[in-house]
Each structure stands twice: as structure tokens, then as C-alpha cells.
C-alpha positions in Angstrom: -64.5 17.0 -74.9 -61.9 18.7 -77.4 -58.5 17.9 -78.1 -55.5 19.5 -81.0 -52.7 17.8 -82.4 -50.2 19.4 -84.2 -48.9 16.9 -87.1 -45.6 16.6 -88.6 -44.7 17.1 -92.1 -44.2 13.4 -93.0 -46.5 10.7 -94.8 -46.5 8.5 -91.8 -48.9 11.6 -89.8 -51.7 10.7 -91.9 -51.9 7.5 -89.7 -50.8 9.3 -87.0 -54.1 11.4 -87.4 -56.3 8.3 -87.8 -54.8 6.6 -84.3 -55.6 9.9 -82.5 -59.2 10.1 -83.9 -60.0 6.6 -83.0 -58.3 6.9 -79.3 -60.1 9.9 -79.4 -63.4 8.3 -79.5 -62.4 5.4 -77.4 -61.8 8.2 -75.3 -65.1 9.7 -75.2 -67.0 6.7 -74.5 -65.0 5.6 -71.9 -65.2 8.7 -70.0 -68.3 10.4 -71.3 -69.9 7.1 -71.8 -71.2 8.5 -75.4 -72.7 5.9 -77.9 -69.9 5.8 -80.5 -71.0 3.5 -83.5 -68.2 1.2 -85.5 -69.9 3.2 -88.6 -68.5 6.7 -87.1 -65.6 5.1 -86.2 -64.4 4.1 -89.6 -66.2 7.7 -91.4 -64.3 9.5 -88.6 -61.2 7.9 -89.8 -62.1 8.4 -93.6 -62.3 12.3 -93.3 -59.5 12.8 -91.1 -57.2 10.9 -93.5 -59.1 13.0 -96.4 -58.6 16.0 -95.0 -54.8 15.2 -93.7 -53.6 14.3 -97.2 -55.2 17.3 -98.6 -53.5 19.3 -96.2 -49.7 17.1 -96.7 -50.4 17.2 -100.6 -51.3 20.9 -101.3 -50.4 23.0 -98.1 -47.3 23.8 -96.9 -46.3 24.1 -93.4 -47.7 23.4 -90.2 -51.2 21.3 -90.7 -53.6 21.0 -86.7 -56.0 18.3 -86.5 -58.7 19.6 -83.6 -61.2 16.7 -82.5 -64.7 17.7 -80.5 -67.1 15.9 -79.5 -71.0 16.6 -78.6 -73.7 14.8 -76.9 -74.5 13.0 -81.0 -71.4 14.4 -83.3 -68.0 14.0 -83.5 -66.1 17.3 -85.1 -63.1 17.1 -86.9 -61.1 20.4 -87.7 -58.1 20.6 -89.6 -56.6 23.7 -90.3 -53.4 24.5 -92.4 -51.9 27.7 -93.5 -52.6 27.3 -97.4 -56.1 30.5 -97.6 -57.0 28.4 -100.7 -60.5 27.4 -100.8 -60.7 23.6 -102.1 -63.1 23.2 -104.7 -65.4 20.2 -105.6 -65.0 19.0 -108.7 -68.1 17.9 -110.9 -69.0 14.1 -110.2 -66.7 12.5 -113.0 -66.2 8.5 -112.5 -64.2 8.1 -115.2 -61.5 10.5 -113.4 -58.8 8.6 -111.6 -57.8 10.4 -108.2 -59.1 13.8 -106.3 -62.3 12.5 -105.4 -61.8 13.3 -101.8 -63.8 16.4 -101.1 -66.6 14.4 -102.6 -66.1 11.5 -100.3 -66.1 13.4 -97.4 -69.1 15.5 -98.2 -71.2 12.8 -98.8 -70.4 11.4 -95.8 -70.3 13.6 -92.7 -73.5 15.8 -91.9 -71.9 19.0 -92.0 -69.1 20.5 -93.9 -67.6 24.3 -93.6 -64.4 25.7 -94.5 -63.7 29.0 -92.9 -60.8 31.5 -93.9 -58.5 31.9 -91.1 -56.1 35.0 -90.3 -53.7 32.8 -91.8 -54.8 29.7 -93.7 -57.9 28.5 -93.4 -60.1 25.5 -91.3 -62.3 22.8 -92.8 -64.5 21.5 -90.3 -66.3 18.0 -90.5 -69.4 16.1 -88.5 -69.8 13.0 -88.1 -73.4 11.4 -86.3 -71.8 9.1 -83.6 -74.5 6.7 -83.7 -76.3 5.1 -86.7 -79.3 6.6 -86.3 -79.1 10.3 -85.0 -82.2 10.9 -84.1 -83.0 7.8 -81.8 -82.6 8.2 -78.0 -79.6 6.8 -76.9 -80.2 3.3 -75.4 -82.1 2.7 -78.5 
């Protein structure tokens, strides 16, 4: 299951982002009948509002959130047409701000950002389930 949004150039499609992610997954087990924990829920809607604002505050232009889902991860892509790589900063808790890259890669289980013909695409996964390795059922 895969779906793309193009978002506006506004504030408000940060939440806009975060309500398609979590219909998104309502989505998927509904239909797919995919165990989809209230822990990937709320990380699923951490990144994507990570990612979004990264995109609103330093890329201009046209940003494309892309949602896919697997038989145990949730994939969030969000390409913008900015080539610069982000960069983690060095752990520094007494800096106020920009600790989002940080968040988001401690979080999610994977984490690639790919140059694109124009722009580029940082890709995100999320378990679905607390415990990834456990059958589902468990």
C-alpha cells in the first residue's frame, strides 16, 4: 500500500502531513488488517512533522510526502527540491533548537537520504508493531 501527497507551501501542511500519516495507517489496518501499534502511530507522526518542517524551513518550492507500508514497517518519504544533504549535528543539550535529524534517527529503524535529479528524498522506517520481531498475533 503506497500513497503521495503533494503539500502546500503554508505552516498549516505540517498538520496536514501528520492527518494523512495517521489516516494513512488507519488505512492500512483496516484494509490490510496490519498490526499498527499507538507507539508507530505517534513516531510516524513525529518524523513526518520532522521531516515536513525541515523541508518548509530550508527548502524552497514544492515539498511530496510518499507513505508505504510493508508487512512490519511503515515508510515515510519526503522529497523536496533543495540537493542539500542535512547534516547531524554533534549531540549538544545545551543547544536550543535543530535537534531534529537527531530525533528522528534515533527513532525510526532506517534512515537514507538519496540525491534526486532534482532535490533530494529522505526516507524513514518505522516498526509498526512494538516488538518487530514477534509474529503477529503475539
Amino acid at each position: 500500500m503506497r500513497v503521495g501527497y503533494a503539500l502546500g507551501e503554508d505552516a498549516g501542511c505540517i498538520a496536514d502531513a501528520r492527518h494523512h500519516a495517521v489516516a494513512f495507517l488507519d488505512r492500512a489496518s483496516d484494509e490490510q488488517h496490519l498490526p499498527v501499534s499507538a507507539r508507530a502511530r505517534e513516531l510516524t507522526q513525529l518524523v513526518v512533522s520532522e521531516l515536513v518542517t525541515n523541508t518548509r524551513k530550508y527548502a524552497p518550492g514544492p515539498v511530496v510526502l510518499e507513505l508505504r507500508v510493508t508487512a512490519r514497517t511503515v515508510e515515510i518519504s519526503v522529497w523536496d527540491s533543495d540537493p542539500t544533504v542535512p547534516a547531524p549535528r554533534d549531540a549538544d543539550p545545551s543547544r536550543i533548537g535543530q535537534h531534529g535529524l537527531e530525533i528522528v534517527r534515533a527513532v525510526v529503524e532506517d534512515f537514507v537520504v538519496q540525491r534526486e535529479p532534482v532535490g533530494k528524498r529522505i526516507t524513514a522506517s518505522i516498526a509498526l508493531t512494538d516488538d518487530p520481531g514477534a509474529p503477529r498475533g503475539a
